[in-house]
PALUMLUM-307416 format. One record per residue: residue in three letters; x, y, z of N, C-alpha, C in turn. Coordinates in pm, whole numbers, padded with zeros to 5 digits, always signed. Layout:
N
ALAXYZXYZXYZ ...
//
This chain:
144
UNK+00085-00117+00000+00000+00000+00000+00090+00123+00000 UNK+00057+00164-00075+00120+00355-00122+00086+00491-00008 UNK+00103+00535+00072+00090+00595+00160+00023+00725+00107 UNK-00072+00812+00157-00112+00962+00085+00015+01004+00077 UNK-00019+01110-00042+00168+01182-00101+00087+01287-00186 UNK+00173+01383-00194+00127+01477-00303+00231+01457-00401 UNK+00222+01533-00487+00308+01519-00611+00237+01640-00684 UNK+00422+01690-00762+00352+01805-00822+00299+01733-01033 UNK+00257+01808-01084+00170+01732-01236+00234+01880-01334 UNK+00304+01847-01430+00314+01953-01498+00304+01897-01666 UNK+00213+01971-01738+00218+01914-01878+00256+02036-01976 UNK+00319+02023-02067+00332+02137-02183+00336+02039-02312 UNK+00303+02142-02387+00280+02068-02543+00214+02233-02618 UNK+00272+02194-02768+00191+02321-02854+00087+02234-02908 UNK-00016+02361-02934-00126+02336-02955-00151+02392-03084 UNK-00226+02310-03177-00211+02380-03312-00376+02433-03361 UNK-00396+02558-03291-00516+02624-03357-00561+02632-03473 UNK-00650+02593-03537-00720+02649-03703-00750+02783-03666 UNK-00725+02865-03810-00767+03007-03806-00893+02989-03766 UNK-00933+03117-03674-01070+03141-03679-01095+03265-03604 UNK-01239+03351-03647-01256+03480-03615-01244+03477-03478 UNK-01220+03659-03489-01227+03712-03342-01391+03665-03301 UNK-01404+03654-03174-01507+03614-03086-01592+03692-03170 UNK-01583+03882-03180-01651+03965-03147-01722+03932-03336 UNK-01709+03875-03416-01745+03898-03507-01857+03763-03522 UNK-01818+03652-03425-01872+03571-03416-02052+03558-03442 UNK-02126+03556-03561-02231+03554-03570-02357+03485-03466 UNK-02301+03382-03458-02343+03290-03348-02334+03331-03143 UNK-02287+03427-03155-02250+03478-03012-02364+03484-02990 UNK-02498+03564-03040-02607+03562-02993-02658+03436-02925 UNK-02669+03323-02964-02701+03192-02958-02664+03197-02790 UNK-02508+03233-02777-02405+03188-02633-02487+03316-02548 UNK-02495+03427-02603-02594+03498-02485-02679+03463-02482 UNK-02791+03455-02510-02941+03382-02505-02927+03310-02411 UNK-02889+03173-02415-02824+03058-02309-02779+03124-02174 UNK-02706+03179-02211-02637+03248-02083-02764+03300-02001 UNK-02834+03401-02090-02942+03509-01999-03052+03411-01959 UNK-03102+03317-01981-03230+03259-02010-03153+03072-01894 UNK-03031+03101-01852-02989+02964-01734-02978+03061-01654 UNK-02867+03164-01644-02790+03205-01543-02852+03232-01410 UNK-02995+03299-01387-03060+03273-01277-03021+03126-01150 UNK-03069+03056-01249-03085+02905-01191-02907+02801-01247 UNK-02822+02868-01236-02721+02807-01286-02598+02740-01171 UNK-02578+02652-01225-02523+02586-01087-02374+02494-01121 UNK-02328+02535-01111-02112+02461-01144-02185+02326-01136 UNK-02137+02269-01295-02185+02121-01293-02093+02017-01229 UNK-01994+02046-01171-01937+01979-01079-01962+01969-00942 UNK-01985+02045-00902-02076+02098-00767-02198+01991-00774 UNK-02305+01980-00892-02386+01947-00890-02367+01785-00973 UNK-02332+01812-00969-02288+01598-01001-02225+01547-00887 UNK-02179+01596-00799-02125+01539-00657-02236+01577-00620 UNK-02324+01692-00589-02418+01732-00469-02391+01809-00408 UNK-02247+01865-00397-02166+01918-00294-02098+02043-00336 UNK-02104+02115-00328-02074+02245-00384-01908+02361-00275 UNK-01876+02223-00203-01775+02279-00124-01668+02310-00203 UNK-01623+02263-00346-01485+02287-00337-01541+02427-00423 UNK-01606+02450-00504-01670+02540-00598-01610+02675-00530 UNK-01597+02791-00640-01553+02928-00599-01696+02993-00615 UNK-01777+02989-00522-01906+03049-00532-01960+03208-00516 UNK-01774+03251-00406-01793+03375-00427-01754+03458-00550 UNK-01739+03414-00713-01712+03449-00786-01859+03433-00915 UNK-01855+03465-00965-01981+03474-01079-01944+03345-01147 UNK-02056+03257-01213-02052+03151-01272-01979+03146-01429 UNK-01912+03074-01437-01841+03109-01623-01927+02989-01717 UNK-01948+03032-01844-02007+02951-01932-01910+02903-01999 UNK-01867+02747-02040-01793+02690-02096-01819+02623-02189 UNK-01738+02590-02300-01791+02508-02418-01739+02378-02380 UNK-01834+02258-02356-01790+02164-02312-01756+02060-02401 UNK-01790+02028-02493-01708+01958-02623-01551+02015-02694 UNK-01635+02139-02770-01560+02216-02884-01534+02351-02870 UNK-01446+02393-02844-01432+02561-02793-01451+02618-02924 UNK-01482+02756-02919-01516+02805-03047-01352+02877-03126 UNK-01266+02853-03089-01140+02911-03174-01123+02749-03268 UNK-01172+02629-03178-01142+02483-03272-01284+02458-03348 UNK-01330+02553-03371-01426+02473-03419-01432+02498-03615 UNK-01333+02587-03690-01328+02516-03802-01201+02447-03862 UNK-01160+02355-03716-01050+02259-03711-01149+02119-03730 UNK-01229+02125-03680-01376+02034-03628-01376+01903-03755 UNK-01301+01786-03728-01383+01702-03862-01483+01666-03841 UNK-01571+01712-03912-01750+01733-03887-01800+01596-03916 UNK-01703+01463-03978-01771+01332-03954-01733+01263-03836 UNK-01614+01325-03755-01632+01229-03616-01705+01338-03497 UNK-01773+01494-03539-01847+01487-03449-01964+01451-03436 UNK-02032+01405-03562-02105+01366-03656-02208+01233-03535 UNK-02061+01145-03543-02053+00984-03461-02176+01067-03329 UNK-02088+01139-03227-02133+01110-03112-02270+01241-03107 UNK-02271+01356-03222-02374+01480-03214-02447+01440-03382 UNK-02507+01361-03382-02580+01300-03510-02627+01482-03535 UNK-02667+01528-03693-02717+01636-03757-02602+01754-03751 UNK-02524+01729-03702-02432+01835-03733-02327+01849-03823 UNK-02331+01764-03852-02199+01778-04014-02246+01887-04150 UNK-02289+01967-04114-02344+02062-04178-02277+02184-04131 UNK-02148+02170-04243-02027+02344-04193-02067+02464-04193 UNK-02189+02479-04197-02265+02622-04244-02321+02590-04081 UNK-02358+02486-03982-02428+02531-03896-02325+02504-03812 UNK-02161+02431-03771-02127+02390-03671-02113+02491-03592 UNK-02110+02634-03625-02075+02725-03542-02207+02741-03454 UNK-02334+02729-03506-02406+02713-03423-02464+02673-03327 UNK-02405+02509-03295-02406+02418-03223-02261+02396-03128 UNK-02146+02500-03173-02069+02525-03099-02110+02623-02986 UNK-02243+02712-03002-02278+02758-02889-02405+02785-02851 UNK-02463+02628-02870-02583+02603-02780-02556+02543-02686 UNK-02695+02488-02639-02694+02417-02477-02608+02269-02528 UNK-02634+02233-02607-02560+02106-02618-02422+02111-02596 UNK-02343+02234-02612-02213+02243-02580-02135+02376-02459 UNK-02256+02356-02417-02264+02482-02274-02259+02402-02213 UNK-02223+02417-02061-02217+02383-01917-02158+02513-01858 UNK-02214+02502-01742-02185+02614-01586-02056+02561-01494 UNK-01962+02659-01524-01886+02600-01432-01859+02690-01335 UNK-01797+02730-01208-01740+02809-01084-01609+02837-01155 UNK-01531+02940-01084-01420+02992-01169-01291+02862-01127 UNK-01279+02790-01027-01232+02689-00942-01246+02518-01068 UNK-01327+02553-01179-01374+02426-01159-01341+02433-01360 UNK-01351+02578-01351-01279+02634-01515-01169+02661-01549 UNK-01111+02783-01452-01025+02796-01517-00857+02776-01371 UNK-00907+02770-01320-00833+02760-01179-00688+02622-01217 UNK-00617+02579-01092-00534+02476-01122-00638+02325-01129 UNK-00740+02358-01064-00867+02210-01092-00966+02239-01185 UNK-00932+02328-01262-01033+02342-01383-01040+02295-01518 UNK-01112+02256-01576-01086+02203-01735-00985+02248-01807 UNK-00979+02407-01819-00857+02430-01900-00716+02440-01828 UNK-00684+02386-01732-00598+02361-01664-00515+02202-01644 UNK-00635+02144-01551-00603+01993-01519-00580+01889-01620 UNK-00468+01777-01636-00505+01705-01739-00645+01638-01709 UNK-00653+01580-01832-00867+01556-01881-00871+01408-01772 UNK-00726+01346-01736-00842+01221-01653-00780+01288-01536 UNK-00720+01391-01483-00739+01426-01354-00891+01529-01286 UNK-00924+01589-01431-01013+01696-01372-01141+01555-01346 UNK-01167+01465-01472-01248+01357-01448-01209+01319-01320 UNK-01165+01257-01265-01146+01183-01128-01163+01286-01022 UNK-01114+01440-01022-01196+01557-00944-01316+01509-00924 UNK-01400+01459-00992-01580+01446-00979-01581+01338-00882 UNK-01520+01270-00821-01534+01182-00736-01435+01156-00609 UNK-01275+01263-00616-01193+01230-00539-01204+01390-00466 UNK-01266+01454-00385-01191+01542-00287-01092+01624-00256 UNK-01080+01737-00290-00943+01778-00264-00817+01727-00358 UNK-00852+01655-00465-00775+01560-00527-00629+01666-00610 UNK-00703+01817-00636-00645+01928-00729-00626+02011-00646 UNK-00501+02057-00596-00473+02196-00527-00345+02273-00551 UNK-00329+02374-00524-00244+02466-00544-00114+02445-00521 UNK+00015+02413-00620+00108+02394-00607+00224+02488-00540 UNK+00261+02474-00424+00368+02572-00341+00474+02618-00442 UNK+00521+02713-00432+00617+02771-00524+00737+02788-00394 UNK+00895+02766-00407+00990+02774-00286+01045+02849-00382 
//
């Protein structure tokens, strides 16, 4: 048996973006406000709310909307037949931008749970996964 231990996790790698517009020209932004105005009342860090438990969550901060598949700078990187597989009707390049920012690719997250050292765009993808079930599992690395 392995005793509790911390350990520090560090990953780097380049990332190779497809061109794509500034946000602000983004036709489809409307779509991502709509969503936004019409949850945010009732909106709740879906991590928080898949445990039940809303302790590790940064609640004193405003909720962030995230694209939970396909971020919109990758999305005319997108091969529209393997998103095709798991989002049947979307292989249609005239609409993916649209479905890059509906509810199907929205979720609520806490700023802790987004963008923080335990957040999606942070954690590697099977540590933030195992976050949903381990405690305290992601924390702040001491700097000496």
């Amino acid at each position: 048996m392995t005793d509790a231990h911390d350990q520090i996790a560090s990953n780097r790698y380049v990332m190779h973006y497809p061109p794509h517009p500034e946000r602000t020209s983004d036709p489809h932004y409307v779509d991502f406000n709509h969503y936004r105005r019409i949850t945010k009342d009732t909106a709740k860090c879906s991590i928080g709310e898949h445990r039940n438990d809303f302790s590790e969550c940064s609640l004193d901060k405003p909720l962030e909307l995230h694209h939970s598949h396909i971020e919109f700078s990758l999305q005319n990187g997108v091969d529209l037949a393997w998103l095709e597989v798991d989002y049947p009707g979307v292989s249609n390049p005239d609409e993916v931008g649209a479905w890059v920012e509906s509810a199907n690719n929205l979720e609520w997250l806490c700023e802790f749970h987004h963008r923080s050292q335990g957040g999606i765009h942070h954690a590697a993808a099977s540590d933030y996964e195992a976050e949903k079930y381990v405690k305290g599992l992601i924390g702040k690395a001491e700097t000496k």
